[in-house]
C-alpha positions, 0 to 999 in steps of 0.5 A: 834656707841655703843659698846659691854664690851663683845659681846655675840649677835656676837657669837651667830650669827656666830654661825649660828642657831647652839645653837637654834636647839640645845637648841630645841633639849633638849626641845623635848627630855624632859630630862631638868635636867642631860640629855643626853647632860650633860653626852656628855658635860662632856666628851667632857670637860673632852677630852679638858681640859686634864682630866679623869673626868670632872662633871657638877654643878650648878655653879662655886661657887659650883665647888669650894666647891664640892672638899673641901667637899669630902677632909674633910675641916673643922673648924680648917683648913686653905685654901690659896686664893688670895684676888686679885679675886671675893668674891667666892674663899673664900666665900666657906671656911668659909661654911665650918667652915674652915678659908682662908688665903689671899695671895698677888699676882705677880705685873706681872701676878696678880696670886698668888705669889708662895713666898707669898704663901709659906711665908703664910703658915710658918707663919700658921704653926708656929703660930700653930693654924690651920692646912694648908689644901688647896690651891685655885690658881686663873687664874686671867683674863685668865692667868694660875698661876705659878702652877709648882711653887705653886705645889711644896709648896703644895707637901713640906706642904702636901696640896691640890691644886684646880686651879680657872679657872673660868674665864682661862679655856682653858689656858696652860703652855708648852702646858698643861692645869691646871689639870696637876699640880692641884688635881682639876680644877674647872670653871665657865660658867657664860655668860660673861665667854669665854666659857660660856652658857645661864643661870649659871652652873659649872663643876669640873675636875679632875684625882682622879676617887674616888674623882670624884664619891664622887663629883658626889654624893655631887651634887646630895643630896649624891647619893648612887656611885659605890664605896660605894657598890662595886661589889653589886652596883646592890642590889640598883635597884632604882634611887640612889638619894634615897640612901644617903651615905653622907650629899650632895646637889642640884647642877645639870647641867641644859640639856639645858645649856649643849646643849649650851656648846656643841656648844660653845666648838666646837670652842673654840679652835678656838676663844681662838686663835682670843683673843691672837690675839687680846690681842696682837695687843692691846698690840701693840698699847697701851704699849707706852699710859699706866702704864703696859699692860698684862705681860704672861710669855713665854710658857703660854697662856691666854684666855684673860677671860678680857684684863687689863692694869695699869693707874695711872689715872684709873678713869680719864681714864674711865671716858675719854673713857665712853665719847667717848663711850668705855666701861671699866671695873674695877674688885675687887676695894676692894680686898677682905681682905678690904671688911666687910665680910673678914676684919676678916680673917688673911692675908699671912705674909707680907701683900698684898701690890701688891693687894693694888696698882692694886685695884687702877689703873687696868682697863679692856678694851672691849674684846671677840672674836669678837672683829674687828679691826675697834673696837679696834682701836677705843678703842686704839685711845680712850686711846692714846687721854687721856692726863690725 
């Protein structure tokens, strides 16, 4: 019997037609770019994840670099990323002219290590060459970073901070999502995303409502807002997108995309429940058969974006449970500060030891919310089997 990494078909089915109508009825309603359902889905987003404002875009890449352009990042300017994660934490930094710093991670959490962090950007500011400007944090496999501690170096070294959760969004600390320490959060909504939609497509959060309409004009080729106006905002009695204020660009919310979501968030909550019940009872039955299963610091929680654990003979491994059937997955092989395009750029004081020993032993497991038990036991039995 096959088995799904991600199984997508499941929730859609138990779903029960409720993405279909809904999908049909933003076709009818004609309105496929930023339509009605958009500005719904972002309040809706907006309520879950804690925040005044929340904006769709494009994608996730695009959630990223929105911020960074209304801060001003530019040449001379150093934003610290993680090079744990996918090549588009960084990969906006260098369109900007500006220059990551790659930071080595917690061996627990696989999240940006705090120390490291602060370490880095000493080190940046004693050299002297570039000016500390932003902090990505990155909610690696669905678990919040250290953002309390990651906070309190940002507010001592006078920078932004933007909380990654493109594969954690829905996770919390003490009960409180990332927004509560970020200056933005930002995610993604690619399919394999917990909350994910049909196609691709983004949204940015946050708190500061004059960022938020700097934001919501960059996504639309900078739009004339309200505050570039003020009380005369009326005197443009034309679509705004044929005012620009600002050099922007095209990264708009599909409606269709948006109708999606709006269903998919109703259970959420719900299915983000179902993963850390799953995740917990894979740590049951895998803790005494592996190197290390997932550590989540007491008061937070996962939304289990991917379930990975440590093997020491990670390849054996996959190679053991593919002939049994079960599909693996391993994430980020070549961190991205050994990868050609990033070979370049500096690394945070000390190296990133901890980066270079889990490219080489993490492995993620089938997860999602559908996940049944019978399956898991197949995918636990598949691992406890492997005497290599």
């Amino acid at each position: 019997m096959s088995m799904a990494f991600i199984d997508l078909q499941a929730q859609r089915k138990r779903l029960n037609g409720r993405i279909e109508a809904a999908v049909m009825a933003a076709v009818e309603g004609g309105a496929w770019v930023m339509g009605p359902q958009v500005r719904q889905f972002e309040e809706e987003l907006a309520a879950f994840g804690k925040a005044k404002h929340a904006l769709g875009c494009a994608n996730g890449t695009d959630a990223l670099i929105l911020p960074l352009i209304a801060w001003g990042v530019r040449t001379g300017d150093a934003v610290f990323v993680p090079s744990f994660t996918f090549t588009a934490t960084a990969e906006i930094v260098p369109w900007l002219g500006a220059t990551p710093i790659f930071v080595d991670v917690d061996p627990k959490t696989y999240d940006m290590d705090p120390a490291k962090l602060e370490a880095a950007v000493a080190a940046v500011k004693a050299e002297g060459r570039l000016t500390p400007k932003v902090v990505i944090a990155v909610d690696l496999f669905g678990q919040p970073a250290d953002y309390p501690a990651i906070r309190a170096v940002c507010d001592r070294h006078g920078m932004k901070l933007i909380s990654d959760s493109a594969q954690g969004f829905g996770c919390t600390i003490g009960g409180e999502h990332p927004i509560r320490w970020a200056d933005v959060t930002t995610t993604s909504f690619f399919p394999a995303k917990p909350l994910g939609c049909y196609g691709d497509g983004g949204a940015v959060l946050t708190d500061d409502a004059d960022l938020a309409q700097e934001m919501d004009s960059l996504r639309v080729h900078g739009k004339v807002v309200a505050k570039d106006l003020g009380a005369s905002a009326a005197e443009f009695a034309h679509d705004p997108k044929y005012l620009a204020m600002r050099i922007g660009m095209n990264s708009r919310l599909d409606t269709i995309q948006a109708a999606v979501l709006i269903e998919k968030l109703k259970v959420f909550p719900q299915e983000i429940e179902w993963r850390n019940r799953i995740a917990a009872r894979y740590n049951d039955g895998l803790r005494a058969h592996v190197a290390a299963v997932p550590d989540v610091p007491a008061g937070s929680v996962s939304n289990w974006a991917q379930y990975t654990i440590e093997h020491e003979d990670r390849d054996a491994l996959a190679a053991h449970l593919k002939d049994r059937g079960v599909p693996t997955a391993v994430y980020y092989p070549v961190p991205m500060h050994l990868q050609p395009a990033y070979a370049r750029f500096p690394q945070g004081a000390g190296g990133l030891p901890v980066t270079e020993r889990l490219k080489d032993v993490v492995i993620s497991l089938p997860m999602h919310a559908d996940l049944d038990e019978a399956t898991q036991d197949r995918v636990i039995e598949a691992v406890a089997s492997f005497a290599g």
